[in-house]
N, C-alpha and C positions, 0 to 999 in steps of 0.2 A: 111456056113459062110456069114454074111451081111457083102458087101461092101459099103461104102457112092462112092455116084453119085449122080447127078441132083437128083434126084428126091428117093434119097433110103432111105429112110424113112419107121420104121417099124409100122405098124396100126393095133392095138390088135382090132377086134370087138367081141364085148360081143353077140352081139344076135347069135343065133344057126341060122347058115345057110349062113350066108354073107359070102363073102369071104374078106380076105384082099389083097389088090391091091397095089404091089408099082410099077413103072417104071421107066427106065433108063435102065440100062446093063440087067437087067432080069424082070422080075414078077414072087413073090410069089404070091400064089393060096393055099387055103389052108380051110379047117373049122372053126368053131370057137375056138379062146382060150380061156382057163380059166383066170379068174380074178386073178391079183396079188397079195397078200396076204394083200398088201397096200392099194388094191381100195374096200377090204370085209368090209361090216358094215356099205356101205357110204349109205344115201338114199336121191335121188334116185340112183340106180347103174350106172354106168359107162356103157355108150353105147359102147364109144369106145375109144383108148389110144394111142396116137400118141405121140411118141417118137424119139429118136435120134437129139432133137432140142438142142438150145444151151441159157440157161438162157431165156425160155420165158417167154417175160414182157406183152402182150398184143394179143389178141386175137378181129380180127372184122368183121362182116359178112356183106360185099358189098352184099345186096343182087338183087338190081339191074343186076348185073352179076351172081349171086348163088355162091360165092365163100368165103372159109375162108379166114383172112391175119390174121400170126400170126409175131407179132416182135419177133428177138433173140437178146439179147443184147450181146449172145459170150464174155463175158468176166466180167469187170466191169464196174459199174454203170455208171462213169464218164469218162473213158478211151477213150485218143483220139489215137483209135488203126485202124479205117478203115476197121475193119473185121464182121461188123456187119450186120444181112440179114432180110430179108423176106421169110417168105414161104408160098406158096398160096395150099390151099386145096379145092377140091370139096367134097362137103360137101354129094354125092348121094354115089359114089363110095371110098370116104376115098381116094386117087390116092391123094400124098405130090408131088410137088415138093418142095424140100428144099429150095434151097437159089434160088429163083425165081427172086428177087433183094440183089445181094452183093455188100457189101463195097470192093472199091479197083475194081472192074469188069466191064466193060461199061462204066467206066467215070462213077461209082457210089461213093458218098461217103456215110457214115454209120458207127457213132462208136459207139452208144450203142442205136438203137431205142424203144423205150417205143409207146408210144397212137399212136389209127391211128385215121382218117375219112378221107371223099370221100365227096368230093363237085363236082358235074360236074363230069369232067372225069379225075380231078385230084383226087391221095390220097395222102393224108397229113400225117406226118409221125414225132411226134416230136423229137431227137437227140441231143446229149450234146452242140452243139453251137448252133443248128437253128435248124427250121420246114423245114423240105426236103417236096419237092415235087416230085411226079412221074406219071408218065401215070398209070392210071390206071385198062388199058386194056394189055399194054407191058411192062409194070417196065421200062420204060426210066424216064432216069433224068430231070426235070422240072425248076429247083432252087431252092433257101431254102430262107428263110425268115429270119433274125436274131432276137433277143431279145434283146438288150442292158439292162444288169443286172443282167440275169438270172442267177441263179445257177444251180436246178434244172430243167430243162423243163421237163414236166414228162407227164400230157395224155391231150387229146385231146377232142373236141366234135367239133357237130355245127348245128346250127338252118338250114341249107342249104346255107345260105349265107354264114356269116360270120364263122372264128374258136373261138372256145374259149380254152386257154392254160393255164394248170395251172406251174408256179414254186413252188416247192414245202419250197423252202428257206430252204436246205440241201446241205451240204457237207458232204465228206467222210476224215476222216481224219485218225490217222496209224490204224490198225486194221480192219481198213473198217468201224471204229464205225462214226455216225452222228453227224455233229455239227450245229446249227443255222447259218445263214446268215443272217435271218431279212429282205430277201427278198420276203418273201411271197405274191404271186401276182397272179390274175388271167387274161391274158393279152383277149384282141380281136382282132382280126386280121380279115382287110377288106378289099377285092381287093389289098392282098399283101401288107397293111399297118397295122403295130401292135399299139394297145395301150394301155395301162393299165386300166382295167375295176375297178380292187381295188386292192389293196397296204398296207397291214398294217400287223404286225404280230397279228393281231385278228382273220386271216384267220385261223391260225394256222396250216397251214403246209399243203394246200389245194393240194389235188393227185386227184381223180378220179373226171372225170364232165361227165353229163347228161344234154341234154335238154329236158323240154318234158312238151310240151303243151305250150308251149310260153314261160318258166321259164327253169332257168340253176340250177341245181342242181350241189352240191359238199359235197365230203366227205374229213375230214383230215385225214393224217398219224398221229397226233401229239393225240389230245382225239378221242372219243369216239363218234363223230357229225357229222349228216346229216344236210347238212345246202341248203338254196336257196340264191341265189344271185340275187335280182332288183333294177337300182336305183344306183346302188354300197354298197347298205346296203346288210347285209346279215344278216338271222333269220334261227333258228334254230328252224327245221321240223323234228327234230327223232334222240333219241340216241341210240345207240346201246349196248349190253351187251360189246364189248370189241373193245379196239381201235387199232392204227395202221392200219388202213383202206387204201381201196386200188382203188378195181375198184367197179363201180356205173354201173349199166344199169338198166332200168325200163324194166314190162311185158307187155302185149297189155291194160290194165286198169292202167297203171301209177304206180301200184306198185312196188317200190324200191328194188330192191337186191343189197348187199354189200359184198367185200370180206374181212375179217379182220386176219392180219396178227399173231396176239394176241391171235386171238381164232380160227384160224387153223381153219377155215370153212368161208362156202357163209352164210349169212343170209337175209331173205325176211320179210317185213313188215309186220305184224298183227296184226291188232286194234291200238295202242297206243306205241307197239313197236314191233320187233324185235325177232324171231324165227329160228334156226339154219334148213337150210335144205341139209347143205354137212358139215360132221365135218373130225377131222382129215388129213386135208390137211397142209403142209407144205408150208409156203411163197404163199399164194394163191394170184393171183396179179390180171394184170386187164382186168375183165372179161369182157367177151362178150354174146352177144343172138341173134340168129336165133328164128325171132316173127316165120317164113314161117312155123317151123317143133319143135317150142316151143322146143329148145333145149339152155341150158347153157351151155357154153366154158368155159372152167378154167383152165389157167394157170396155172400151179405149179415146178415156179422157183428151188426149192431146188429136186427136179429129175427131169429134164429138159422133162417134158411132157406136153402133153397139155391134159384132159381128158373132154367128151362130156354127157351131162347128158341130161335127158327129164325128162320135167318139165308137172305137170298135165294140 
């Protein structure tokens, strides 16, 4: 029987021969398992299947440290409940600790985290009122940033310097179904000062950001568009077969992968558009990439796992 502790987190590895590694009260040790009925058909396969998280929104690989951080929103999207964490994964041996940074723990706060990045030897973390800060060597608490307007704060990037934040201009209303705000905004944030880099519902409904190559990339929840932001204008650089889009990371050659909510899979750039290279996934949200071991991270919020694929 699997108990949760720090760190008890079950890690399915597909390749024959690894073992899976959790720590705390014990360590299983073990061969490989077989694939779950749910991860067959995907391509590429599932290297490995990290489980027992709780609603994870975001997946990032500091790789200055080698480390995964995966957010768990624990609950809902907007709830200012204090129960929301971090879990930090080495990415060699699969070995979770769970909640590495929790809400309510050390003078943590945390009620539903979504985007991360690392500037320095902070990670940025954005959360239903503000961008929390933390050490990002020890999960201590740093401060948080506010937004004045936000409604959604949802993921994160950044050039090194600065962050760049998108509101998604979303609320949850009864059902948990989505209403507009009309505050659609992608803010930037500079030595701890925020400002509105654009503001219009034209953004429409802007979630996942990339930087890459000197330019900020965004995809919406709302259509089906890969867009660039310079200037405060933004142009649109790629649609995709299906919208409600999520999380954006680029390859080592700048091409695009997107997760789309709609069409239950990751899709990656080619030629003029758009090619499905994981389908079947449920709420795929927002992803991440290890360039070190060309490995994609996918959240998959509707069974709270996070699964780890290799990319050619």
């Amino acid at each position: 029987m699997l108990t949760r502790a720090c760190f008890a987190v079950l890690v399915i590895l597909v390749a024959t021969g690894c073992p899976a590694d959790r720590t705390g009260e014990r360590t299983l040790r073990g061969s490989a398992m077989p694939v779950p009925p749910a991860m067959r058909g995907l391509a590429p396969p599932a290297l490995a299947v990290i489980g027992e998280l709780r609603a994870p929104e975001s997946v990032l690989h500091d790789a200055q440290q080698d480390v995964y951080f995966i957010s768990n929103i624990n609950g809902s999207l907007l709830t200012i409940d204090n129960n929301g964490f971090i879990s930090r994964v080495n990415p060699s041996t699969m070995q979770v600790e769970l909640k590495w940074i929790e809400g309510g723990k050390r003078g943590v706060t945390l009620d539903a985290p979504k985007g991360m990045a690392v500037i320095g030897e902070t990670l940025y973390v954005s959360d239903v009122r503000a961008v929390r800060a933390f050490d990002r060597r020890t999960g201590e608490p740093r401060g948080e940033i506010a937004l004045p307007g936000a409604a959604l704060i949802n993921d994160i990037t950044t050039d090194g310097r600065s962050l760049y934040v998108s509101d998604t201009g979303l609320l949850t209303g009864p059902g948990q179904s989505f209403y507009r705000t009309g505050s659609d905004t992608i803010w930037k944030i500079t030595d701890g000062r925020p400002e509105k880099l654009a503001s219009t519902t034209a953004l429409q409904h802007p979630n996942g950001l990339d930087w890459v190559e000197g330019k900020l990339r965004f995809v919406t929840f709302g259509p089906n568009e890969l867009y660039e932001l310079s200037g405060g204008k933004q142009k649109r650089i790629g649609t995709l077969p299906y919208g409600q889009l999520d999380g954006l990371v680029h390859l080592a050659d700048g091409t695009p992968v997107v997760s789309s909510w709609l069409g239950d899979g990751i899709y990656r750039r080619s030629g003029d558009g758009f090619i499905p290279i994981l389908t079947g996934i449920d709420a795929p949200a927002d992803i991440g990439y290890d360039a070190k071991r060309r490995r994609l991270l996918v959240p998959r919020s509707g069974t709270n796992q996070v699964t780890i694929h290799s990319l050619p």
